[in-house]
C-alpha positions in Angstrom: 0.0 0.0 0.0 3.0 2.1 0.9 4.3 1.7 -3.0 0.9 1.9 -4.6 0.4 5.6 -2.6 3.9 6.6 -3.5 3.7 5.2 -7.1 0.4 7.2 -7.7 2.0 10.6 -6.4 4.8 10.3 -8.8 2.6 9.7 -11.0 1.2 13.1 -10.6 5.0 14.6 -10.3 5.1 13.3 -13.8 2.1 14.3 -15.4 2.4 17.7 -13.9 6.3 17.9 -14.9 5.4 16.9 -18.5 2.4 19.6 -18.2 4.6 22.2 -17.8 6.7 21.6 -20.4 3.8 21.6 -22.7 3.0 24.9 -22.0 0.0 24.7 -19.9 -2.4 26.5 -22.3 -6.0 25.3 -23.0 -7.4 21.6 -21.0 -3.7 21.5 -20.5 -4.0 23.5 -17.9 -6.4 21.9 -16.3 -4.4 18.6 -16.2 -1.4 21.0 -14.6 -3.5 22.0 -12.1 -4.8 18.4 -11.3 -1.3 16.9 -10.9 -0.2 19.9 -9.1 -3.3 20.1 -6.7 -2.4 16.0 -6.2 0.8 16.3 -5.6 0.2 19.1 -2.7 -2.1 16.5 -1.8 -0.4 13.9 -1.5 2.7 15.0 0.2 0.5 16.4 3.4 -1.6 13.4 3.8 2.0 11.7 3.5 3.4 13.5 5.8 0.5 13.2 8.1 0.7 9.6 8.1 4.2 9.5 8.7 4.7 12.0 11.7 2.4 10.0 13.5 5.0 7.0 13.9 8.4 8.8 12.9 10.0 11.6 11.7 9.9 12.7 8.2 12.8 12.2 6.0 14.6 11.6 9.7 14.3 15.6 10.3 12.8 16.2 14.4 10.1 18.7 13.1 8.0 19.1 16.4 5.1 17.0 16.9 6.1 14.4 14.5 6.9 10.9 15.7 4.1 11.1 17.9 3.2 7.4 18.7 7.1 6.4 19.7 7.3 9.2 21.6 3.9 9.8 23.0 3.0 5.9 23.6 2.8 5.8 28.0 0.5 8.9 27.0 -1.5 7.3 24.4 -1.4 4.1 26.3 -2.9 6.1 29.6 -5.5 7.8 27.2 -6.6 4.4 25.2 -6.7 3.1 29.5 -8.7 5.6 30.6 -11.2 5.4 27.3 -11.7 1.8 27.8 -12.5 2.3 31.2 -14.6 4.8 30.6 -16.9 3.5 27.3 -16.5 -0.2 27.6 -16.1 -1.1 31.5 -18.2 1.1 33.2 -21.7 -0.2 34.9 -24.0 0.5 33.2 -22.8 -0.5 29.7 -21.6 -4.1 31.7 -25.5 -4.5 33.0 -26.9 -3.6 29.9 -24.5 -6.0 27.5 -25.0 -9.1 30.1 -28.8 -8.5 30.2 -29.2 -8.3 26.0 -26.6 -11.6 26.0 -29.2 -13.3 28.4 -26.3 -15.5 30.1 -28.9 -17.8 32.5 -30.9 -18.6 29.4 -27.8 -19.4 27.4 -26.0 -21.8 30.2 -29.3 -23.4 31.1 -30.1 -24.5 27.9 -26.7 -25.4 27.6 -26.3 -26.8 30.9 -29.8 -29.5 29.9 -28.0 -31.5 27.6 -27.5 -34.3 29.6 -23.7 -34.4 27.7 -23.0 -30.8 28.7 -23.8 -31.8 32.2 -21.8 -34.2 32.5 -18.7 -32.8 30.7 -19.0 -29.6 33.5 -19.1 -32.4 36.2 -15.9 -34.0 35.2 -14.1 -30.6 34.8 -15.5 -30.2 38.0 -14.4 -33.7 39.4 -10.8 -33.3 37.7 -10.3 -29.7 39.5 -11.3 -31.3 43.0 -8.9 -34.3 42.5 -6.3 -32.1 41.6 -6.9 -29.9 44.8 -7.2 -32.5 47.0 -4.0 -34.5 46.0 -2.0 -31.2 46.0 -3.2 -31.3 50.4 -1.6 -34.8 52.1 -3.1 -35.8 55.3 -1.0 -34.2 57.8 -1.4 -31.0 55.7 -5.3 -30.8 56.2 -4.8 -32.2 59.8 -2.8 -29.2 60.7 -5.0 -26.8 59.0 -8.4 -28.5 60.4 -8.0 -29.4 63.9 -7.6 -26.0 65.7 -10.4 -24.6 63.2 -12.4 -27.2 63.8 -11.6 -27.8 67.8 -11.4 -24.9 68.6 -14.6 -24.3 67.2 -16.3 -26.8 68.5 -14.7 -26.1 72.5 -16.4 -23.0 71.9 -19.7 -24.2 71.2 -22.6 -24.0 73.9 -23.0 -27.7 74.2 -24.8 -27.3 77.6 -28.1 -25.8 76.2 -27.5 -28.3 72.8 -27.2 -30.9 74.8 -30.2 -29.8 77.1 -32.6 -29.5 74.0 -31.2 -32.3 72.4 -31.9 -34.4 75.3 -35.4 -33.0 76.0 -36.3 -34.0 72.7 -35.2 -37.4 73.2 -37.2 -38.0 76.3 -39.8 -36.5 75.2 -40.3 -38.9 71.7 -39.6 -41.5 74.1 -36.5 -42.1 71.9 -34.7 -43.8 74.8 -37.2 -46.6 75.7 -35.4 -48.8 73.8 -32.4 -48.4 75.2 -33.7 -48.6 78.9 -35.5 -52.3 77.0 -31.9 -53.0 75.8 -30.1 -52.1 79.4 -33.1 -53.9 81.7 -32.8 -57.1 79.3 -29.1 -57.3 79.9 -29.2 -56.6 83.4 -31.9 -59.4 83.2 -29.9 -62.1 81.7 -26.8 -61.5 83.7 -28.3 -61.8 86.9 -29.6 -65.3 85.8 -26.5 -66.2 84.8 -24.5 -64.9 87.9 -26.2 -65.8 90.1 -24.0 -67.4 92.6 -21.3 -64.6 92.4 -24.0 -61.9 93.0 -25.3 -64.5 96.1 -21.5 -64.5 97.0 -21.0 -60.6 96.7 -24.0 -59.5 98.7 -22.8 -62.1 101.4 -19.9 -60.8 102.0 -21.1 -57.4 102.7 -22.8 -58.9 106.4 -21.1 -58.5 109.5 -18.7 -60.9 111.0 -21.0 -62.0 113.8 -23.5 -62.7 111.2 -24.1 -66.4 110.8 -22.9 -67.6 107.4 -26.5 -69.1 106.5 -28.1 -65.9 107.7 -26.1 -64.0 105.3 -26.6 -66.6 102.6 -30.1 -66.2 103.1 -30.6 -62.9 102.9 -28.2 -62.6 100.1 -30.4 -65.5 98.2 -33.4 -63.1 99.4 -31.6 -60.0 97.6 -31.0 -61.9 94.5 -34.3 -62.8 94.0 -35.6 -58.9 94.8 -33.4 -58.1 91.9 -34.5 -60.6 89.4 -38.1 -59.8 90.3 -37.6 -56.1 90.0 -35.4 -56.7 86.8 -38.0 -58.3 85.4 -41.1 -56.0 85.7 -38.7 -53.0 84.7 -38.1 -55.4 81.8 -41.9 -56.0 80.8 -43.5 -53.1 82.3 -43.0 -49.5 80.1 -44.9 -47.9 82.8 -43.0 -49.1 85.6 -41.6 -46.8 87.8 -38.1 -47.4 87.5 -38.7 -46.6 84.3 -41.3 -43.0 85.2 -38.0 -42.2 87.6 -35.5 -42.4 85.0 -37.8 -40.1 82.7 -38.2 -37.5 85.3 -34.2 -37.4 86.0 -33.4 -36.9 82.4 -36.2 -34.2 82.3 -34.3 -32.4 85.0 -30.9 -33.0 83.7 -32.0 -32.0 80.6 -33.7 -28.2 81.8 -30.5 -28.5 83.7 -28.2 -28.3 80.8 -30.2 -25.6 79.2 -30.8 -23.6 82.2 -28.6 -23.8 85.0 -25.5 -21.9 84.7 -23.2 -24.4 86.8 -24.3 -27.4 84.8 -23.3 -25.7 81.8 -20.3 -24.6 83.0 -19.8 -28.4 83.9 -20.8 -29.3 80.5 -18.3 -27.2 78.5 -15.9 -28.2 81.0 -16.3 -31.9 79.8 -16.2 -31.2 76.4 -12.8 -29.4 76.5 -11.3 -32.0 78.5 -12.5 -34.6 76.1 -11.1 -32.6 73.0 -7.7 -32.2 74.4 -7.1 -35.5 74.8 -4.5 -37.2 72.4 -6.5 -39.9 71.6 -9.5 -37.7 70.4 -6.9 -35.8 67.6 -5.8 -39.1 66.6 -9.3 -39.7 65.8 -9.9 -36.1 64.4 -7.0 -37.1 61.9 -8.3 -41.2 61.0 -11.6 -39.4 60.4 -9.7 -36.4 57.7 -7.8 -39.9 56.4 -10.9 -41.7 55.9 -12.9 -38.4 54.4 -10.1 -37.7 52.1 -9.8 -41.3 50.6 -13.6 -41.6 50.1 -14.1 -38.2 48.6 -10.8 -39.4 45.9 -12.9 -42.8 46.2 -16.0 -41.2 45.1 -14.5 -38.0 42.5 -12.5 -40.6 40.1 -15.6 -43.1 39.9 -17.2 -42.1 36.3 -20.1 -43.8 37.3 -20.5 -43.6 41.1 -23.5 -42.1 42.9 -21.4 -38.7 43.7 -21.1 -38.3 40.1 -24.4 -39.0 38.7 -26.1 -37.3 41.4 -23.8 -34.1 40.3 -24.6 -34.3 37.1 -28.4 -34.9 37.4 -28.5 -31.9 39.6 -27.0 -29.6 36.9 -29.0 -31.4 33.9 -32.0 -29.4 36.0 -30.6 -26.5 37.2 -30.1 -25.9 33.7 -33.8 -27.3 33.0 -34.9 -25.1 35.7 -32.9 -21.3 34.3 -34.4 -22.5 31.0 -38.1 -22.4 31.6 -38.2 -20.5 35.2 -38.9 -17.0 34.7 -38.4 -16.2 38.3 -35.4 -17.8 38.8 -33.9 -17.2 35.7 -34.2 -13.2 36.6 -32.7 -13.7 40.1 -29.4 -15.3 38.6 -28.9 -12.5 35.6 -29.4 -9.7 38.7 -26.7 -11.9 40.5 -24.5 -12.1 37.8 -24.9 -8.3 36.6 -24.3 -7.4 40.6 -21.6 -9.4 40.5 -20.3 -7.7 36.9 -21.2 -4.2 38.2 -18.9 -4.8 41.4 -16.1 -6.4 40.0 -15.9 -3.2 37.1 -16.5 -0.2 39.7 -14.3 -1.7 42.5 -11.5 -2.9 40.2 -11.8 -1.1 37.0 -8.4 0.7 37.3 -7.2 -2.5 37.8 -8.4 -4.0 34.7 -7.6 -1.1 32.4 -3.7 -1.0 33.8 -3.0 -4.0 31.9 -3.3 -1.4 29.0 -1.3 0.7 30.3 1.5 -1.4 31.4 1.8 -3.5 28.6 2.1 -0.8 26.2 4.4 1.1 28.7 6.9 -2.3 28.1 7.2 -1.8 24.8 9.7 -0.2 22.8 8.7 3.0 21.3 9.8 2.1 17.8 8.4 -1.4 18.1 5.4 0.1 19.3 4.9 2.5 16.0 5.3 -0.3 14.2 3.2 -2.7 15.5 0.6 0.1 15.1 1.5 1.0 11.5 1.3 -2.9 10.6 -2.0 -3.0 12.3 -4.1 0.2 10.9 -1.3 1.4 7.8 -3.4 -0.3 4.9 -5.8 2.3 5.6 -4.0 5.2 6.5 -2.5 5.0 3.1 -5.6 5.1 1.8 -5.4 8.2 3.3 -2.6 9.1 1.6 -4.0 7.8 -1.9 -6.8 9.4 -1.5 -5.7 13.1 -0.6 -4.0 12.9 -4.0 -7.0 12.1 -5.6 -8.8 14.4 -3.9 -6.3 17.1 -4.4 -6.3 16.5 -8.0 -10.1 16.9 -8.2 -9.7 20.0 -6.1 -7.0 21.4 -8.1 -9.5 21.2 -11.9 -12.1 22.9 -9.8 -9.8 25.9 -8.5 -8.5 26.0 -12.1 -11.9 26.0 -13.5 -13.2 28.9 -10.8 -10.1 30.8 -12.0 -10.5 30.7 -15.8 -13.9 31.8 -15.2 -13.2 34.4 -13.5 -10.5 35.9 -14.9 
């Protein structure tokens, strides 16, 4: 483009030459004034075009060379104009809300395929973040988190509701059934040693068959009362135990020294060793079954991921409502990121062009937008030319 704007202006350096030589009389003229016209033309659209990435014929004429020596300016300019036109919030909200971006992904996301394809990028980003931790690594970072956490939790009143509930569902009948059957088929299968134990307990100026006696009596108080706590629900064994964990439960949730007690217990319990061993078997054994469960194509953890996305996408597809709610997230979300961090975004303009050389930079520039700009050129010295007949014609009319 360069040659075929230079070629045409010699052209007219030529024509206008051999015009003037010819005498310049009659339609002559009007071709002298044409080539003359182009030339002057041509020569300040070239020079235009040149002075904005270098000097002209090498001579440091003032404002010439303007993009090599001007570029951190420029660059700053070009920064602030894209900040300015293309990243501010308002232009963001209304380009995201015309491009309908929930609509898009959930008909996207409710090809089963799609779905699928998101869950194994999903699956392969997990595995990769969960083999970069080892065990001792997550250990370190989890256990005062997590128990320090849970020291600090009120597991009085917990406990007390917890337990309230319990008693009152009735939840712990069966394990009162469990505890009175056991206690009911030991004592019938001890029953000498408990004979033995009780007869010990006498005095030493008891007779021996006395205490046997009454020992045998004891023994058979237990297996009777054993045995109606074991077939009565009502029985009042039973009534008692329900009334002291009633208490102990209002207790917990109420009195201040029982939960004092309470928290007490549970920070005793969590510093001992043997409780952070078990912290760290159960981050093992989480850790293995969630690599267990992500590298399974065909596992439940999987499928269940994939199903859910299949109609979440089903769902921003043909739910009005809910499609709306996520395109005001997602232009909140847009609007924040370009007010808070605009600057931010546009410096990469700036820096970048700041890193480059000022040479390279003009001609990265000229190799980018000079087809047209010697257009420009081409067509100032067409232009020109045209200009020149008409300033000829006015003249001869004139005159």
């Amino acid at each position: 483009m360069k040659t075929g704007a230079t070629v045409l202006l010699l052209l007219a350096a030529v024509v206008y030459i051999v015009a003037v030589r010819a005498g310049g009389h009659g339609w002559v003229g009007y071709v002298q004034a044409a080539a003359e016209a182009g030339m002057v033309g041509g020569l300040a659209d070239w020079f235009a075009v040149t002075a904005l990435f270098r000097h002209p014929l090498g001579l440091p004429i003032p404002h010439t060379a303007i993009i090599p020596t001007r570029k951190d300016a420029l660059g700053r300019n070009l920064s602030e104009f894209v900040g300015s036109n293309f990243l501010s919030e308002q232009v963001v909200r209304e380009r995201l809300r015309n491009a309908e971006v929930a609509r898009r992904v959930g008909r996207w996301l409710a090809v089963p395929d799609n779905a699928a394809r998101v869950t194994a990028e999903l699956a392969r980003a997990l595995r990769g973040a969960v083999d970069v931790l080892r065990d001792e690594d997550l250990r370190e970072v989890l256990e005062p988190v997590v128990l320090r956490r849970l020291a600090a939790l009120p597991v009085g009143p917990t406990l007390g509701r917890l337990l309230a509930k319990i008693v009152e569902d009735k939840a712990h009948h069966r394990l009162v059934d469990l505890v009175a059957a056991a206690v009911d088929d030991w004592l019938a299968a001890n029953r000498e040693q408990v004979i033995d134990l009780v007869a010990r307990q006498a005095p030493p100026w008891s007779p021996e068959f006395v205490d046997r006696a009454v020992a045998g009596r004891v023994y058979a108080e237990l297996v009777r009362i054993s045995a109606e706590v074991r077939a009565q629900p009502e029985h009042a064994i039973r009534q008692a135990l329900d009334r002291l964990l009633t208490r102990f439960a209002d207790d917990l949730s109420n009195d201040p020294t029982t939960i004092e007690r309470a928290s007490g217990v549970l920070e005793s319990l969590l510093a001992q060793s043997e409780v952070r061993r078990a912290f760290g078997d159960v981050i093992s054994a989480g850790r293995r079954l969630l690599l267990e469960m992500v590298d399974d194509p065909h596992g439940e953890l999987r499928a269940r991921l994939t199903g859910a996305l299949a109609d979440l996408g089903r769902r921003l597809d043909t739910d009005d409502v809910l499609r709306a709610r996520v395109d005001t997230i997602i232009a909140d979300a847009a609007g924040y990121v370009v007010t808070h961090y605009r600057d931010e975004l546009t410096r990469t303009i700036t820096d970048t062009i700041e890193r480059w050389d000022g040479v390279e930079t003009a001609r990265k520039v000229e190799l980018a937008v000079g087809r047209d700009l010697q257009f420009i050129r081409i067509n100032g010295t067409v232009v020109g030319a045209l200009a020149g007949v008409i300033i000829h014609a006015v003249g001869t009319l004139v005159s």
